[in-house]
N, C-alpha and C positions, 0 to 999 in steps of 0.2 A: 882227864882224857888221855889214853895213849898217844903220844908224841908217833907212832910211824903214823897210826888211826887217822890221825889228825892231819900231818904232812902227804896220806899216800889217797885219802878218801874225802876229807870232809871239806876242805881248802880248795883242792880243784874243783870238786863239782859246785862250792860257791861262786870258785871266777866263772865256769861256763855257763851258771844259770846266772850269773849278772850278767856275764856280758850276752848273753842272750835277751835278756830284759832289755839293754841298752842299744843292742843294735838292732832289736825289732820294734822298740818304737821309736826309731828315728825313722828305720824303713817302712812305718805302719804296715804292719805283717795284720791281717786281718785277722786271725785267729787270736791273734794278743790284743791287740789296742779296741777292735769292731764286733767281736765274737755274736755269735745269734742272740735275741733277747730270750728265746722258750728255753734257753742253760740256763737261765740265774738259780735255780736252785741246788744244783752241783758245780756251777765254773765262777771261780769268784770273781772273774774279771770281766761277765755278763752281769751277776749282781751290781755290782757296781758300775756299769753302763747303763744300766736301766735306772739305777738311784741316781747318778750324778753326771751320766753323760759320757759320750766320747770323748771331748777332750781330758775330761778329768781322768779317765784310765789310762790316755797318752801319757799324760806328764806323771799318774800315779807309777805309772812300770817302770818310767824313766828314772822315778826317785829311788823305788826299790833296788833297780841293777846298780844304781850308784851304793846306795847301805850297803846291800849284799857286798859288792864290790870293797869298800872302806871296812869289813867287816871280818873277810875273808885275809886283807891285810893285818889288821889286829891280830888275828890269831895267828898270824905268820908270824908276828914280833914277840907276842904273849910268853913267857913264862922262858 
């Protein structure tokens, strides 16, 4: 991967879609954590409501914006 590529595009928008994931299900942002059930077949965070329930998409976002987050640092140190 191009190192600016990588430093100017793909890195930031991982921290702001993590930390997006992470302070919208702290703040249960309804569109993230409650989303309508008639999406599940386009929004994968309604799928996933309707299989497993609200809380499990709470804590599911919660965990992604931290990976994404831990993820996005990796490749800050990477190579």
């Amino acid at each position: 991967m191009d190192v600016r590529l990588k430093l100017q595009i793909v890195i930031p928008s991982l921290v702001v879609g993590s930390l997006l994931c992470i302070y919208g299900s702290h703040r249960r942002w309804k569109w993230l954590v409650d989303p309508p059930e008639h999406l599940a077949l386009v929004y994968s965070q309604s799928l996933l409501k309707v299989l497993f329930g609200r809380v499990f998409v709470c804590k599911f976002t919660l965990i992604v914006g931290w990976l994404g987050l831990a993820y996005a640092i990796a490749l800050l140190f990477a190579e």
